[in-house]
N, C-alpha and C positions, 0 to 999 in steps of 0.2 A: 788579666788572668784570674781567674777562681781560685777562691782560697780554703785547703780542706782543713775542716776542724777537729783537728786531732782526737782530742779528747770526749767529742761527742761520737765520734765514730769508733774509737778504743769501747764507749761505753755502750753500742749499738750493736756491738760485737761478739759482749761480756752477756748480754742481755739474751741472742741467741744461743750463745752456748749454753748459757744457763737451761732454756727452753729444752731443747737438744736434750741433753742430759735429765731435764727432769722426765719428758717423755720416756727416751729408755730405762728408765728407771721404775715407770709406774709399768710401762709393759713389761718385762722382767716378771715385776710382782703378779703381774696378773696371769703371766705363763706359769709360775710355781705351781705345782699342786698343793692344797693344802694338805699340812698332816692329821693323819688319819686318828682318830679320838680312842689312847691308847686306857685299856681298862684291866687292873689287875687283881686278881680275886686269891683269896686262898680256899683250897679245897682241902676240906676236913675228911679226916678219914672215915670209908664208907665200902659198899660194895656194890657188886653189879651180878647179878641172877639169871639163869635161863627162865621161862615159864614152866618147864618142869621141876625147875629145882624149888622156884616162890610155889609151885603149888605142891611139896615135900612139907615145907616150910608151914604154911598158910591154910594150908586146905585145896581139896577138888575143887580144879575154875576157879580162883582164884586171880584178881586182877591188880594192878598195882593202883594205890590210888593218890593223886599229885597233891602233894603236901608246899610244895613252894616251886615257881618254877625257878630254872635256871636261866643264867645270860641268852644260852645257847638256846637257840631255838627248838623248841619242842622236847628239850631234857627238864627234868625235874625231881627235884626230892621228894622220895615216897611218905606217905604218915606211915610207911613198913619199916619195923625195926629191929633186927635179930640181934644177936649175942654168939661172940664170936669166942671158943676157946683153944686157946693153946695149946703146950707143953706144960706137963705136971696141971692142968686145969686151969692155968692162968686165965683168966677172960677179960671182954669188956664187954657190955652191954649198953644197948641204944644205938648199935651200929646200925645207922640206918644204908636202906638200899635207895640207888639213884637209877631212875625209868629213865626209857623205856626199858624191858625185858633184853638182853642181847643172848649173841649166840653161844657164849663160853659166860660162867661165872669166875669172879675173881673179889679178890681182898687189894686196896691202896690203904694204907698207911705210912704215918709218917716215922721215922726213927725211933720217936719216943714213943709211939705206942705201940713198936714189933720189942723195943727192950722190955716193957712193961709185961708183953703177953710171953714172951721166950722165945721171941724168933728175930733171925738174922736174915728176912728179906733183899732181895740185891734189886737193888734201878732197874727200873726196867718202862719200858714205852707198854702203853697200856694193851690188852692181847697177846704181851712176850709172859709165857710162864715157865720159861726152859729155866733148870737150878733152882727152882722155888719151893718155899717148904707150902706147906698144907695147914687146914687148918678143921675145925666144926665148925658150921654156923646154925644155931635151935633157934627153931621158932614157937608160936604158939601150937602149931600141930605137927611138929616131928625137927629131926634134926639130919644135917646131911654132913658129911664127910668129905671135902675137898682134896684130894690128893696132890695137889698143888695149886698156885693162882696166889699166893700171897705176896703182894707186891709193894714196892716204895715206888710210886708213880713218880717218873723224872719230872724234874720240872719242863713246863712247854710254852707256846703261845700258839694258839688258834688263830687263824686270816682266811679270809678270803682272795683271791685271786688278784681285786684291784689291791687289797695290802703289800702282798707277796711281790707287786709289780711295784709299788712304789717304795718297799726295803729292798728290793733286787736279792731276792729270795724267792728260794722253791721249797719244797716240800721234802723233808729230812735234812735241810741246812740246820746250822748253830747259829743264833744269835745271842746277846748279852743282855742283861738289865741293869740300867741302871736306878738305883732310887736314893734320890735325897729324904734324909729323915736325921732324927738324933742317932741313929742308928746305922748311918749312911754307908751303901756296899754295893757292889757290881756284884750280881751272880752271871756267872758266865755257863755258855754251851747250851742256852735254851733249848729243845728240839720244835724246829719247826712243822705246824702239821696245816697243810694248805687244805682249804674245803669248798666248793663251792657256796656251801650255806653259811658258812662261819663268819662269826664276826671275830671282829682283833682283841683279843685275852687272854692275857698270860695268867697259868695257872700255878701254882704255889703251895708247900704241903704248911700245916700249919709251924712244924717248926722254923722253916725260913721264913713265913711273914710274922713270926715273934724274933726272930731274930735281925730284921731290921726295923722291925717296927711298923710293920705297912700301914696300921692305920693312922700314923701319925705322919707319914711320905707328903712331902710339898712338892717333887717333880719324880717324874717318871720317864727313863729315858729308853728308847730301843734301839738298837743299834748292832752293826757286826763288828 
């Protein structure tokens, strides 16, 4: 009679499962998607112009000219730069404009520089100027008079389509952020804005990324 060898077949056994299991394991990893390379910028306070109004501002024909571009494809900060004033004259100056030219002008700012100039701007998603105060902005050939558009831009993240598919997110959802730093905090209720050209970047007024510190952030987290 044949004699089985226990131990070599216990061990013959241990060997395939092993195998087994590393296999699904490497296919797993290789079904994952990877994650999407997440970029967080802060946006300093700035404005956005008609081409009638830069050329109030600027002069006849008047064009914008791209002083840095942006993340975002085809935006960029102008060498144009007005001065924006408030209540009782309050101002600031070197408010620069960000191109291209859109079809409403408005004001973003962040808290501390609507207390600075005398205005209590509300949140608002960019193009909302319902409830908004107003403001001047002079240029070097004239000055214009806003009757509202002075905004505290929410904070958001831009995606594109393959982003938004792989957080299972659409366009006007809320997601969160997380970021590790000495400073470390979850800002919650991001507003989601889905684009087909957009790359993934959340945007940030510069009080919240002094208030965590973004340039010192070791991890960046996105999540709902």
């Amino acid at each position: 009679m044949m004699t089985i060898d226990r131990p070599l077949i216990e061990n013959l056994v241990r060997q395939a499962l092993r195998r087994r299991l590393h296999d699904r394991a490497a296919g797993s990893a290789a079904a994952a998607p990877a994650p999407p390379q997440l970029v967080v910028n802060v946006s300093a306070r700035h404005c956005h112009v008609t081409q009638e109004d830069l050329e109030r501002l600027f002069g006849k024909g008047h064009r914008l000219t791209p002083y840095k571009w942006l993340y975002q494809d085809g935006f960029f900060a102008a060498e144009e730069t007005v001065t924006i004033i408030g209540p009782r004259q309050r101002m600031i100056t070197g408010l620069r404009i960000l191109g291209p030219c859109r079809d409403h002008s408005q004001v973003e700012l962040a808290f501390t520089d609507a207390v600075m100039l005398g205005l209590n701007p509300p949140v608002r998603k960019s193009g909302d100027h319902r409830d908004s105060p107003g403001c001047y902005l002079m240029g070097p050939a004239g000055m214009i008079e806003l009757p509202r558009g002075v905004i505290r831009h929410e904070r958001h993240v831009h995606m594109g389509p393959a982003d938004a598919a792989y957080y299972g997110v659409k366009d006007g959802d809320r997601m969160h952020l997380r970021i590790k730093s000495d400073c470390s905090a979850v800002l919650e209720d991001l507003l989601v804005r889905v684009s087909p050209a957009s790359k993934l970047e959340v945007h940030l007024d510069t009080d919240e990324g002094n208030a965590v510190n973004l340039a010192k952030a070791t991890r960046l987290e996105l999540f709902k």
